[in-house]
Backbone as JSON Lines, residues from 0, in Angstrom:
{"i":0,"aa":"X","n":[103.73,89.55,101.24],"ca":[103.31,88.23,100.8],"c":[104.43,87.62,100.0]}
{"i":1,"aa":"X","n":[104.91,86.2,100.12],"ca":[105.97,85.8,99.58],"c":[105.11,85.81,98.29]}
{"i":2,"aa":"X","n":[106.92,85.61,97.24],"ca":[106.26,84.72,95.97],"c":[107.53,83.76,95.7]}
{"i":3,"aa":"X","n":[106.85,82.75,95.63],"ca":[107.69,81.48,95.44],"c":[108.18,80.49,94.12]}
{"i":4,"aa":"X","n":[108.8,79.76,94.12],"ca":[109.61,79.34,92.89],"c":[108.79,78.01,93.14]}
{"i":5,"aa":"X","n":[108.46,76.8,92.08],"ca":[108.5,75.65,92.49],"c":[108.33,75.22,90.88]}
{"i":6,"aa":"X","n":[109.03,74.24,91.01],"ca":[109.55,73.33,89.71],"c":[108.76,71.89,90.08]}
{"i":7,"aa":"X","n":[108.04,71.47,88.65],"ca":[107.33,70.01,88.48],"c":[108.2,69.11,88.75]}
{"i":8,"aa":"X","n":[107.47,67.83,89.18],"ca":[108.73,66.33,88.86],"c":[109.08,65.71,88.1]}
{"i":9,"aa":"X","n":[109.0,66.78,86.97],"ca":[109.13,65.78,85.49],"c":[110.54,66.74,85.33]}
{"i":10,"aa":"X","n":[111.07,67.84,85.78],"ca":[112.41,68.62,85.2],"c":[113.4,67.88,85.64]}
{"i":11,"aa":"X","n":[114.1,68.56,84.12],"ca":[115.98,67.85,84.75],"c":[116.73,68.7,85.84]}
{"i":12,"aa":"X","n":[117.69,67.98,86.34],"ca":[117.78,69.35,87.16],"c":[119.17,70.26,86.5]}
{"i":13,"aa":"X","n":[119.53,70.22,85.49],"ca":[119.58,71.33,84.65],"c":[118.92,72.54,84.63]}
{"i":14,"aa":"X","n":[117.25,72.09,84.64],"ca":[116.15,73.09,84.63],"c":[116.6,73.47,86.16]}
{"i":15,"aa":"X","n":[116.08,72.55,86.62],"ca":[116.33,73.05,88.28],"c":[117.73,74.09,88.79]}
{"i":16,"aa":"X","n":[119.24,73.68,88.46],"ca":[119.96,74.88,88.51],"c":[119.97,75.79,88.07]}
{"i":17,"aa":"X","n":[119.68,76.2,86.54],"ca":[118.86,77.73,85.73],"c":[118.28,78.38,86.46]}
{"i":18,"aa":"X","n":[116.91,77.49,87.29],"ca":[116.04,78.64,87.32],"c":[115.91,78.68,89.03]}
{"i":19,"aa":"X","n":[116.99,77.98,89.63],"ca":[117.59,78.78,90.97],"c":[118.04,79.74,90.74]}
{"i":20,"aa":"X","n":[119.18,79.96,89.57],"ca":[119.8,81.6,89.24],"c":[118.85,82.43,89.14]}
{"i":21,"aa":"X","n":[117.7,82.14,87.88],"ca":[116.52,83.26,88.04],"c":[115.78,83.54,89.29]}
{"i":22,"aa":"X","n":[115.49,82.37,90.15],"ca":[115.47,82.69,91.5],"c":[115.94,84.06,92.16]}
{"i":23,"aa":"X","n":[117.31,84.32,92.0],"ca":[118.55,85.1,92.39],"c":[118.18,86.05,91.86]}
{"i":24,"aa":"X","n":[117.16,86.54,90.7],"ca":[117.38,87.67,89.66],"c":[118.64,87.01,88.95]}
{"i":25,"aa":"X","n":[119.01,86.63,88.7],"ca":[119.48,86.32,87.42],"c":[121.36,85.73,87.37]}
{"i":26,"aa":"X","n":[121.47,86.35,89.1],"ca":[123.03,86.06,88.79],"c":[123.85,84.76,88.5]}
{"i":27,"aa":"X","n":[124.6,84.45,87.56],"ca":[125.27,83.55,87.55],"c":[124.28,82.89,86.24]}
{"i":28,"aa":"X","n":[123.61,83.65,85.57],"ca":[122.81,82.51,84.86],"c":[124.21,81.86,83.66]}
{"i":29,"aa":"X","n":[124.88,82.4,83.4],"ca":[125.94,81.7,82.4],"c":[126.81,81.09,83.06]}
{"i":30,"aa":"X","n":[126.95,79.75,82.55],"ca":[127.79,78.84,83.34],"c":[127.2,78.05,83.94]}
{"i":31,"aa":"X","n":[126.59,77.88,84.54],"ca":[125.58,76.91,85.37],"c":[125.67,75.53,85.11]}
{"i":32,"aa":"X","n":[125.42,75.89,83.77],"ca":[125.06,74.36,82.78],"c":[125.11,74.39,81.22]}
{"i":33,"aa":"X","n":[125.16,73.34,80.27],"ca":[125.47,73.24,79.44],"c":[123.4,72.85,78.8]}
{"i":34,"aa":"X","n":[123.54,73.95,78.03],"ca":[122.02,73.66,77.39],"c":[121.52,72.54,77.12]}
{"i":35,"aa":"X","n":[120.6,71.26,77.61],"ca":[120.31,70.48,77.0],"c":[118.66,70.7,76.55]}
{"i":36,"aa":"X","n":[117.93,71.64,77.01],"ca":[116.54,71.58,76.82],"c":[116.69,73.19,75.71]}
{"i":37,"aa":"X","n":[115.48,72.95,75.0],"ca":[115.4,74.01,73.85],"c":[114.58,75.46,74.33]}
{"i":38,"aa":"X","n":[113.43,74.79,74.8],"ca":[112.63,75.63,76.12],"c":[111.7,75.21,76.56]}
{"i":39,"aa":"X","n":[111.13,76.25,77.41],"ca":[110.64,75.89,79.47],"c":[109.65,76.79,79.0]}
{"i":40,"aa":"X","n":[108.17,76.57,79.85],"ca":[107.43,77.41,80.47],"c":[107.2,77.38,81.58]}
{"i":41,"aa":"X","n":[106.83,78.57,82.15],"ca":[106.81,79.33,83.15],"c":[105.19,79.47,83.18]}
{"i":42,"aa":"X","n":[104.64,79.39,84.73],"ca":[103.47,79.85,85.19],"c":[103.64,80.76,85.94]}
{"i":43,"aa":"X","n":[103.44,82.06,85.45],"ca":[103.53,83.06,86.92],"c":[102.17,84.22,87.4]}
{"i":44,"aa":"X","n":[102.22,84.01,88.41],"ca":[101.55,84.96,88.85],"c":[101.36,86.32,88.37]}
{"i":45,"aa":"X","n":[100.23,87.01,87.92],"ca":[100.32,87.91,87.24],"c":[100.96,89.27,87.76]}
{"i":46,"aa":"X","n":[100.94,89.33,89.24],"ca":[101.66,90.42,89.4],"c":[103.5,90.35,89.69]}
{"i":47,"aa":"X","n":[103.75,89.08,89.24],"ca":[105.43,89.04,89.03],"c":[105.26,89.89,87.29]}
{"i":48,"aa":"X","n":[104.32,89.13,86.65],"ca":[104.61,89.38,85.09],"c":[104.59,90.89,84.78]}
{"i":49,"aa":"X","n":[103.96,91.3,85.39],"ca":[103.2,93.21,85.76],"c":[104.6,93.55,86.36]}
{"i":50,"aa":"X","n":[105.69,93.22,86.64],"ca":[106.72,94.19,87.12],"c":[107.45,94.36,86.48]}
{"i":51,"aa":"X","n":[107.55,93.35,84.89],"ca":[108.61,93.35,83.77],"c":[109.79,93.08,84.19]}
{"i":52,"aa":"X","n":[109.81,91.94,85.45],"ca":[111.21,91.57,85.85],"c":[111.15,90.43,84.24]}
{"i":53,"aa":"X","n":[110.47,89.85,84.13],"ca":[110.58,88.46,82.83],"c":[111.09,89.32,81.72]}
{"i":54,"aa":"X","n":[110.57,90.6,81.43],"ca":[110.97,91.2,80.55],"c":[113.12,91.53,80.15]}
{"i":55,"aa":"X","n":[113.01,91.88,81.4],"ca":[114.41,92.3,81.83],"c":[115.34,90.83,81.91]}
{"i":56,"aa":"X","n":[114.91,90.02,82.35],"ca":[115.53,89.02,82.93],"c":[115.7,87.27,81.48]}
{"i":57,"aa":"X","n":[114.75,87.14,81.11],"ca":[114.56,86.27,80.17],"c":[115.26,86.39,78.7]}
{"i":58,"aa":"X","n":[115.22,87.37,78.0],"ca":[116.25,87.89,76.82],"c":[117.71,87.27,77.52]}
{"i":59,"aa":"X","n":[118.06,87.6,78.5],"ca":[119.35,87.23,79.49],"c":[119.78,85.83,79.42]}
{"i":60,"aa":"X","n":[118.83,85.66,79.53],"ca":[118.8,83.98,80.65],"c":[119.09,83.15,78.92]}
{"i":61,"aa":"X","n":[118.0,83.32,78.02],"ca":[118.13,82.67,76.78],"c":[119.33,82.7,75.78]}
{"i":62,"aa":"X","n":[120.26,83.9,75.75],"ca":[120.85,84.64,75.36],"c":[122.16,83.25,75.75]}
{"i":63,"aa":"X","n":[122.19,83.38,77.05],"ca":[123.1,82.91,77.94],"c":[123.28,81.14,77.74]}
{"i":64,"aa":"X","n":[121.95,80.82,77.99],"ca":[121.77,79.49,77.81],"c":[121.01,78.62,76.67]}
{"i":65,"aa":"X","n":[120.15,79.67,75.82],"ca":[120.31,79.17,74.88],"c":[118.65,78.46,74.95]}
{"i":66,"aa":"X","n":[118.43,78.55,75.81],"ca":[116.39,77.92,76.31],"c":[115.79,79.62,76.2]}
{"i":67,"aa":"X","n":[114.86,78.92,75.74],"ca":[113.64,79.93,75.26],"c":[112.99,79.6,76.61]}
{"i":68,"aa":"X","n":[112.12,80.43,77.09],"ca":[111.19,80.75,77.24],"c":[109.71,81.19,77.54]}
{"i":69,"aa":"X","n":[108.49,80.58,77.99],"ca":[107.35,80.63,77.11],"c":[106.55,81.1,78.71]}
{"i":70,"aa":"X","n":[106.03,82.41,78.81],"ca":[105.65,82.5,79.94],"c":[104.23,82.77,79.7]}
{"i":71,"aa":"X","n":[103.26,81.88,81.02],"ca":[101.65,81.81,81.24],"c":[101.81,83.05,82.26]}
{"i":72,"aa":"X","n":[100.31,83.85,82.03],"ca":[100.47,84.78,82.86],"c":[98.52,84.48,83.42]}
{"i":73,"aa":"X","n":[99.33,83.71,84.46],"ca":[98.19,83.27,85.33],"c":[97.86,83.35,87.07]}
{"i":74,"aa":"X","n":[96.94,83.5,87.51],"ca":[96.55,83.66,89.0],"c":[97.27,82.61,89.42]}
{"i":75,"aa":"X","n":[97.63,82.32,90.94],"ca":[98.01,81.51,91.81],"c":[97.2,80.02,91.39]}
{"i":76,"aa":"X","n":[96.25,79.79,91.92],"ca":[95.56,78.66,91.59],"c":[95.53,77.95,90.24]}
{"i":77,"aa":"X","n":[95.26,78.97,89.13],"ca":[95.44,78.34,87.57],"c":[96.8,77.8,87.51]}
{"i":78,"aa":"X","n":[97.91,78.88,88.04],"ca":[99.69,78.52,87.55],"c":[99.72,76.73,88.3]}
{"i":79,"aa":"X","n":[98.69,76.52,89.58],"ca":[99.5,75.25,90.58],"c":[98.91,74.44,88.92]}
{"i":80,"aa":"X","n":[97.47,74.34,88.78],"ca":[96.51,73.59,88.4],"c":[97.54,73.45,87.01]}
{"i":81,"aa":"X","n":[98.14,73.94,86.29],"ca":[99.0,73.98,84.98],"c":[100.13,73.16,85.42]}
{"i":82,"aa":"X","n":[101.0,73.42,86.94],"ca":[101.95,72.32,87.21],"c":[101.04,71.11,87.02]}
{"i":83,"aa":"X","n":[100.28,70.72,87.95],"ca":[99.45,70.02,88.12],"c":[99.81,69.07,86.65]}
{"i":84,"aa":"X","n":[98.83,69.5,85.72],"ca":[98.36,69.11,84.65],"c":[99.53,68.64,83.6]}
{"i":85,"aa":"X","n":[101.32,68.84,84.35],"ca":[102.11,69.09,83.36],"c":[102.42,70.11,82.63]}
{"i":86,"aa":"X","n":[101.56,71.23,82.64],"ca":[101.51,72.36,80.89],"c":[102.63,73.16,81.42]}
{"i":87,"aa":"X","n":[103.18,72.89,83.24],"ca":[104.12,74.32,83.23],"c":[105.29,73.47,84.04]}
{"i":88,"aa":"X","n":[106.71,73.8,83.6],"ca":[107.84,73.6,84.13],"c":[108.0,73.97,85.61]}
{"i":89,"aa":"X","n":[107.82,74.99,85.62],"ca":[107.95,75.87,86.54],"c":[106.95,77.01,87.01]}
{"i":90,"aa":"X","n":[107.17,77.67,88.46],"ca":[105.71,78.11,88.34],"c":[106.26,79.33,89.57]}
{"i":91,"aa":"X","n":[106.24,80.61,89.22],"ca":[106.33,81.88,90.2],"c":[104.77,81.65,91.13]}
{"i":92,"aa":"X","n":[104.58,81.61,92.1],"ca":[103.39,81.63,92.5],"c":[103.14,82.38,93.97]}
{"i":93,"aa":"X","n":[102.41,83.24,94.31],"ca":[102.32,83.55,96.05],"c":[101.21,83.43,96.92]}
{"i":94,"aa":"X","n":[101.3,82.2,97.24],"ca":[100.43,81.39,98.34],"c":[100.6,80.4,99.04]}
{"i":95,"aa":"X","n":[101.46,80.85,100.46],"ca":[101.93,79.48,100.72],"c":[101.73,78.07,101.26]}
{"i":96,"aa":"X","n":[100.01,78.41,101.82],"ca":[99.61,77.34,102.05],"c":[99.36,76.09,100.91]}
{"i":97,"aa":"X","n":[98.9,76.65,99.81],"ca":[98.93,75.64,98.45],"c":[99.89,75.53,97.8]}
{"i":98,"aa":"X","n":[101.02,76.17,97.43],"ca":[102.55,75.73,97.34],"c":[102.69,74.5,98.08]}
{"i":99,"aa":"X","n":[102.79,74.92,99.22],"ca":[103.7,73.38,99.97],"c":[102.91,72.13,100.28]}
{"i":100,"aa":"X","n":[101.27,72.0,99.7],"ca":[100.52,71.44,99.31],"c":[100.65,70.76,98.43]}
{"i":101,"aa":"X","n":[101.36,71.38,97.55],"ca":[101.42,71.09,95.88],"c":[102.58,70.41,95.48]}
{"i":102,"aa":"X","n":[103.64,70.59,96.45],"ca":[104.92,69.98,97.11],"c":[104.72,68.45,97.78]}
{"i":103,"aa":"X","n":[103.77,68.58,98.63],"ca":[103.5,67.3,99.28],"c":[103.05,66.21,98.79]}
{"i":104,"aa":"X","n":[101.76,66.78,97.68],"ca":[101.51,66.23,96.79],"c":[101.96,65.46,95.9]}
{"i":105,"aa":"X","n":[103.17,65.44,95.63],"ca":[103.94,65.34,94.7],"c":[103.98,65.48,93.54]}
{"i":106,"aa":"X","n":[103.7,66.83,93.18],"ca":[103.27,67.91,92.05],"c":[104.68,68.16,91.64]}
{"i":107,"aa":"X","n":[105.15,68.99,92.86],"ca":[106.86,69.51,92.62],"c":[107.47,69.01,93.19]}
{"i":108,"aa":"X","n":[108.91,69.56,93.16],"ca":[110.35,69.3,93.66],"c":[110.55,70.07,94.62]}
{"i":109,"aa":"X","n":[110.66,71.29,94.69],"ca":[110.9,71.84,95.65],"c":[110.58,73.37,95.53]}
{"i":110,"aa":"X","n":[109.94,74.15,96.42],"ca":[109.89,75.52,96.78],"c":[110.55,76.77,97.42]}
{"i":111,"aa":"X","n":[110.65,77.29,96.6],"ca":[112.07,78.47,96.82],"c":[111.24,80.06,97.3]}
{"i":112,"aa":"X","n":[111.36,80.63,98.67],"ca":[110.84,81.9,98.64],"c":[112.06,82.67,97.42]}
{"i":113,"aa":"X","n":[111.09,83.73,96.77],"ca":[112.22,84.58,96.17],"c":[111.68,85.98,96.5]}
{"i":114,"aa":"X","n":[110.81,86.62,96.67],"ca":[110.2,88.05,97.07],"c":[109.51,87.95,97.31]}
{"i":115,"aa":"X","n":[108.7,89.52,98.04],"ca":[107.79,89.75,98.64],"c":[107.05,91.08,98.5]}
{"i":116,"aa":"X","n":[106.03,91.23,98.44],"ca":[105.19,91.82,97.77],"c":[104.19,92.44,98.68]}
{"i":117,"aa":"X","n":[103.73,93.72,99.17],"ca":[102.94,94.04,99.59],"c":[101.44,94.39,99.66]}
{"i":118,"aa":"X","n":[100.25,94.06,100.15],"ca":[98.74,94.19,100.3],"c":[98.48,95.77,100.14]}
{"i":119,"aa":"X","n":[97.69,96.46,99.0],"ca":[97.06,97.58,99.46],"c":[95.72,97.8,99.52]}
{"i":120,"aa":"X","n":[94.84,98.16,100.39],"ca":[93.71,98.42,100.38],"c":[93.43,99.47,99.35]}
{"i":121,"aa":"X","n":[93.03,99.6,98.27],"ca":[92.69,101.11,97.79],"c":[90.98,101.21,97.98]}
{"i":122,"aa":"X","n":[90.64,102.74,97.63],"ca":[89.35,102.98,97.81],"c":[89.38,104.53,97.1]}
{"i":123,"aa":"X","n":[87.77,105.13,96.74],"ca":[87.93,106.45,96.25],"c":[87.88,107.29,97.45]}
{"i":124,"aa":"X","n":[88.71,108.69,96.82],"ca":[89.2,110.05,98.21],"c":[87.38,110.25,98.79]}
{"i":125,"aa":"X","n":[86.59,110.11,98.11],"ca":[84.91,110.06,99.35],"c":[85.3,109.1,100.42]}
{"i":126,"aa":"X","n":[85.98,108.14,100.21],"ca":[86.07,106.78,101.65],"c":[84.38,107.1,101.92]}
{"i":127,"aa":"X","n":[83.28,106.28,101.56],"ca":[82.12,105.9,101.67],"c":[82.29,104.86,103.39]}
{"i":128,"aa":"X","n":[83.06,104.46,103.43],"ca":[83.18,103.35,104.07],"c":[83.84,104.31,105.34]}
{"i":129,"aa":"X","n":[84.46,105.11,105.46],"ca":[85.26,105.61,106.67],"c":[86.73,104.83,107.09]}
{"i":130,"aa":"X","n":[86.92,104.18,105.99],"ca":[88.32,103.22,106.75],"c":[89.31,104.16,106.52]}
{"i":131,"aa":"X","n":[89.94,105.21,105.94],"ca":[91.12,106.11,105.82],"c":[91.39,106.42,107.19]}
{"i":132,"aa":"X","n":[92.97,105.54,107.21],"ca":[93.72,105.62,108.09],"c":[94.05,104.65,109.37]}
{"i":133,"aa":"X","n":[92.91,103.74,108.94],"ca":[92.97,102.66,109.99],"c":[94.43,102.12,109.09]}
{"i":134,"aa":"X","n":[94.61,101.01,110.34],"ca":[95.89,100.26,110.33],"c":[95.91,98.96,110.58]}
{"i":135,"aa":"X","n":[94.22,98.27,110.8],"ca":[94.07,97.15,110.79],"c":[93.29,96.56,110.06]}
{"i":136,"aa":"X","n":[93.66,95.92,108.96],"ca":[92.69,95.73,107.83],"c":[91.38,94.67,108.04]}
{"i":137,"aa":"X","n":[91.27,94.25,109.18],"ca":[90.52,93.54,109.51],"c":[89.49,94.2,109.92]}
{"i":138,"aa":"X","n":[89.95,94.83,110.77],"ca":[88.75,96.05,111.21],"c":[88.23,97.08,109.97]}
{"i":139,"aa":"X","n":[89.01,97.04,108.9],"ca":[88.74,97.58,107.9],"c":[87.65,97.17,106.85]}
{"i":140,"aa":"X","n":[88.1,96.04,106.79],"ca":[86.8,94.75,106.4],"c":[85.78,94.75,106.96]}
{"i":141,"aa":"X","n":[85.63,95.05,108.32],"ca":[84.51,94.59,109.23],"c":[83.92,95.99,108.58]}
{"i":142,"aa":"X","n":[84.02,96.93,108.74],"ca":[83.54,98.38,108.66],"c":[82.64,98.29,107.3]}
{"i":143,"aa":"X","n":[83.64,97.84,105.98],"ca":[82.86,97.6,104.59],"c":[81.95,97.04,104.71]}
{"i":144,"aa":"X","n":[82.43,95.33,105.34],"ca":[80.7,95.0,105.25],"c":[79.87,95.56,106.01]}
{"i":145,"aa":"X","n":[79.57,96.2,107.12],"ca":[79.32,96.61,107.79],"c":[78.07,98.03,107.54]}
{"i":146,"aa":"X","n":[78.8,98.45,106.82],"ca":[78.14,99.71,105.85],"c":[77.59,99.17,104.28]}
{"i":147,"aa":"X","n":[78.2,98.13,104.11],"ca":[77.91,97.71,102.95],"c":[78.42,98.58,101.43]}
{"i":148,"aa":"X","n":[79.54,98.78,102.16],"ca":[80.42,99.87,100.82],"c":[80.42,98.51,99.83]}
{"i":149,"aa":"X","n":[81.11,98.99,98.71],"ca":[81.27,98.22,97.38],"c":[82.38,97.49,97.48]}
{"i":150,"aa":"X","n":[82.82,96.33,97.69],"ca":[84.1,95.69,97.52],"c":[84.59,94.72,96.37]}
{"i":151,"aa":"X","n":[85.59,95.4,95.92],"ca":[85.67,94.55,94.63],"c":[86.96,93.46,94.65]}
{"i":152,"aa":"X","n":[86.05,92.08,94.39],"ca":[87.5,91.45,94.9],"c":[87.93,90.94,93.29]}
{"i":153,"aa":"X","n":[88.95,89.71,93.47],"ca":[89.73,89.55,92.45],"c":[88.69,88.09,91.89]}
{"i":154,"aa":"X","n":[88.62,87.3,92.62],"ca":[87.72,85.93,92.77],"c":[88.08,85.26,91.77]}
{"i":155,"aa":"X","n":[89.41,85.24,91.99],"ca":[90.17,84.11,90.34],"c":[90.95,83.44,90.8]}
{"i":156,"aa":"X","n":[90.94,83.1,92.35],"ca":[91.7,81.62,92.61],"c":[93.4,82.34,92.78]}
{"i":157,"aa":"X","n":[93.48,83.87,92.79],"ca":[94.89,84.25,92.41],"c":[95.45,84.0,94.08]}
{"i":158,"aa":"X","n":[96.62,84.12,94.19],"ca":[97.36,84.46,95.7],"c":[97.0,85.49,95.94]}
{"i":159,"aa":"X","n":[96.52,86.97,95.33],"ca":[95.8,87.66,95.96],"c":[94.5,87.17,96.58]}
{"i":160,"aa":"X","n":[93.47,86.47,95.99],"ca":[92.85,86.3,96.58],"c":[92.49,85.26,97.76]}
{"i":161,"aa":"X","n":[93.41,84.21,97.74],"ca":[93.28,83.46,98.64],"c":[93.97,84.38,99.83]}
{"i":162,"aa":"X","n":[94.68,85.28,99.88],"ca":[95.16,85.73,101.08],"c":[93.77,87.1,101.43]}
{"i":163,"aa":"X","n":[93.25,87.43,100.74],"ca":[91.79,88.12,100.66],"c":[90.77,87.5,101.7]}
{"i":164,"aa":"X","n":[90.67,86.53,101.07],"ca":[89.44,84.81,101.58],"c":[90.17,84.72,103.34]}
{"i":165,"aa":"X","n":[91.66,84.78,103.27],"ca":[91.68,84.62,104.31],"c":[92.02,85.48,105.61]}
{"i":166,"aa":"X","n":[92.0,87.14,105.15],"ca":[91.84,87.75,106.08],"c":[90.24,87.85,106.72]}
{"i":167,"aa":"X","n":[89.19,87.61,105.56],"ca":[88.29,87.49,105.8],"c":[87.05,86.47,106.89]}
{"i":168,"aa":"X","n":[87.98,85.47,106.63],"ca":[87.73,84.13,107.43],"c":[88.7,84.25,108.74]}
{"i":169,"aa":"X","n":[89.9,84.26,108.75],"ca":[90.75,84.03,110.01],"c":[90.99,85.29,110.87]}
{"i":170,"aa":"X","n":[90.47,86.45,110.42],"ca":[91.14,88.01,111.15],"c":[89.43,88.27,111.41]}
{"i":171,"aa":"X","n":[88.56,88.42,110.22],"ca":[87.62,88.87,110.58],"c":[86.15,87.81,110.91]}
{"i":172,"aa":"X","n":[86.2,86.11,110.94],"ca":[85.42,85.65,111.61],"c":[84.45,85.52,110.53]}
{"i":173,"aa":"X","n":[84.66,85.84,109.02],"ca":[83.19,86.1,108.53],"c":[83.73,84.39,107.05]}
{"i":174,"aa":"X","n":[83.02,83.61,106.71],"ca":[82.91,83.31,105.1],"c":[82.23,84.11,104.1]}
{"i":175,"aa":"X","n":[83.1,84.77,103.22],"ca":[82.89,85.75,103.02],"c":[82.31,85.33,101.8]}
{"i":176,"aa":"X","n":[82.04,84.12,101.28],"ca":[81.68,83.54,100.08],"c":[80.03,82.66,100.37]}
{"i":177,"aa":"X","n":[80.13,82.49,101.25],"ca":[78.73,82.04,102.07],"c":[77.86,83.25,102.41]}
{"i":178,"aa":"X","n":[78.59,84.74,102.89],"ca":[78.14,85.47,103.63],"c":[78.07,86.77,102.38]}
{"i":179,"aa":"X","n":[78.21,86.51,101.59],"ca":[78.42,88.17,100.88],"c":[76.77,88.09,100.07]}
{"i":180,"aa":"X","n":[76.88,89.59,99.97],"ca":[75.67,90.51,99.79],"c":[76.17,91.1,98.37]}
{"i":181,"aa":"X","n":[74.96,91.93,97.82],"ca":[75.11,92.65,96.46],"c":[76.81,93.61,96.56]}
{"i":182,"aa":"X","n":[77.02,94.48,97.76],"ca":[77.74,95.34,97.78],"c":[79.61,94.33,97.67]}
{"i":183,"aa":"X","n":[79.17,92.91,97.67],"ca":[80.6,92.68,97.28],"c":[80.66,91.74,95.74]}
{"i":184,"aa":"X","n":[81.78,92.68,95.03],"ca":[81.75,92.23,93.79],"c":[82.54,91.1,93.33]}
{"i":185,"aa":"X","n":[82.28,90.15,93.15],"ca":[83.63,89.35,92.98],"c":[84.06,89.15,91.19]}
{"i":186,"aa":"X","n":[85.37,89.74,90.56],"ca":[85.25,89.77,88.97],"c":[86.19,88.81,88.18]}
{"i":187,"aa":"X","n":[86.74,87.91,88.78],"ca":[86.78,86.16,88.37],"c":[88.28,86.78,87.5]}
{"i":188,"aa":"X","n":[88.56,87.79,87.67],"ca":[90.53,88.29,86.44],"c":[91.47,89.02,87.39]}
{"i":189,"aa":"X","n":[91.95,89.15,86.97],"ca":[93.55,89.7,87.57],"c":[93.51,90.85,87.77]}
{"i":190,"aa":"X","n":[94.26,91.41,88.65],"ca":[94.99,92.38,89.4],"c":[94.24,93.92,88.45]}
{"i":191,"aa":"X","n":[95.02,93.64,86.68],"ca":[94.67,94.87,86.16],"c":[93.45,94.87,86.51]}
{"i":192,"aa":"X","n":[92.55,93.95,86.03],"ca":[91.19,93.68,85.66],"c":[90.27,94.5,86.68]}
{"i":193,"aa":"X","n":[90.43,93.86,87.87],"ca":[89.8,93.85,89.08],"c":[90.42,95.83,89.15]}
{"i":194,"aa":"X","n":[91.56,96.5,89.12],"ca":[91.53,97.68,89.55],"c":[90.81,98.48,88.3]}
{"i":195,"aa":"X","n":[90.79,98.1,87.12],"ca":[90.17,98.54,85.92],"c":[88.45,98.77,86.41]}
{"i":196,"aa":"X","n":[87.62,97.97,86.65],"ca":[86.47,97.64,87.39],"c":[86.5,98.69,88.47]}
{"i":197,"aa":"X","n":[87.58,99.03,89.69],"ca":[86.94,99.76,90.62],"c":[87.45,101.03,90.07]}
{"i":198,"aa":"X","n":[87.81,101.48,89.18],"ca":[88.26,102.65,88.66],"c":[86.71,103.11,87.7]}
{"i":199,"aa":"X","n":[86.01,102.22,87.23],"ca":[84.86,102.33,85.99],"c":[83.75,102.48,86.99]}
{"i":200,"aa":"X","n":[83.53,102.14,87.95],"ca":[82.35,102.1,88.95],"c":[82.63,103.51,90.11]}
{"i":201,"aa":"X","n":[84.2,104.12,89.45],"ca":[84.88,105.27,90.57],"c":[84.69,104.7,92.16]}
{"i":202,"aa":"X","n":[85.38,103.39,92.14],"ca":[85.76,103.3,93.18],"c":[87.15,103.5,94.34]}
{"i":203,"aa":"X","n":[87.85,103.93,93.19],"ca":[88.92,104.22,93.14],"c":[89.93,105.03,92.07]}
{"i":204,"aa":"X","n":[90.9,105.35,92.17],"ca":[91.2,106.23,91.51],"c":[92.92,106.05,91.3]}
{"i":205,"aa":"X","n":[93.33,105.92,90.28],"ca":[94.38,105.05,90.23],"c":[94.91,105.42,88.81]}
């Protein structure tokens, strides 16, 4: 799953060459430009913030140029809704149908893929459900609901979940928000949150 860069229409493009370098991981951040802004926030997706690249990378960048800073650690949908609203400069986000939405819109300037990030199904070593080892997660889906195993989704508007919503709808044929039953949980927080939850109910093991 990509995750993408996109800058509001209110930045200079000062901002805009900076945080192409962070784009890059970081190269070239000195030199670029001559500091005129004090500092920036950032909307990112919570599982960029969960890899401690900001950690590694931002001390750098400020150091260098002399801008602070200030990072939201928010789902896909909250980070657009914060461009949206003005509250964020810039915004890590992975979903690309509402990115270039949000682009068209004329929300942002422009959208930069920068990484990519992989989907895992987890579940506990019982597999209640029988999916261990399939290879098509669609059919994997079909099986859960199917049996009515426990599924715990994220249901916070994140790029995980809109790409969730839409294996559900486009691979497996179902609205899964129209169509769901007790056995699917939906817990409205992030990544930790949601694996915290299937770890407390031992749905997983992690």
């Amino acid at each position: 799953m990509p995750v993408s860069i996109l800058w509001g229409p209110d930045l200079l493009s000062l901002r805009k060459t900076i945080f192409a370098c962070i784009a890059i991981f970081g190269s070239f951040l000195a030199g670029q430009a001559i500091a005129q802004e004090k500092s920036i926030i950032v909307a990112s997706t919570t599982s960029t913030v969960d890899t401690g690249l900001f950690d590694y990378l931002l001390p750098i960048f400020t150091q260098k140029t002399g801008i602070a800073v200030k990072v939201l650690e928010l789902g896909t949908g909250r980070a657009l809704d914060a461009g949206r609203r003005g509250e964020a400069d810039v915004m890590f986000v992975h979903a690309k149908i509402p990115e270039t939405q949000f682009v068209i819109e004329g929300n942002g300037i422009k959208r930069f893929p920068v990484m990519y990030n992989d989907y895992v199904l987890i579940g506990p070593k019982s597999d209640p459900a029988g999916i261990k080892g399939m290879d098509d997660v669609a059919k994997a889906f079909q099986t859960i609901k199917d049996k009515q195993a426990t599924f715990i989704s994220r249901g916070d508007r994140s790029g995980t979940h809109v790409a969730e919503l839409s294996i559900w709808y486009r691979d497996v044929g179902i609205d899964i928000e129209n169509e769901k039953g007790p056995w699917y949980k939906s817990v409205g927080q992030g990544m930790d949150e949601a694996l915290d939850k299937a770890v407390a109910e031992r749905l997983c093991t992690v």
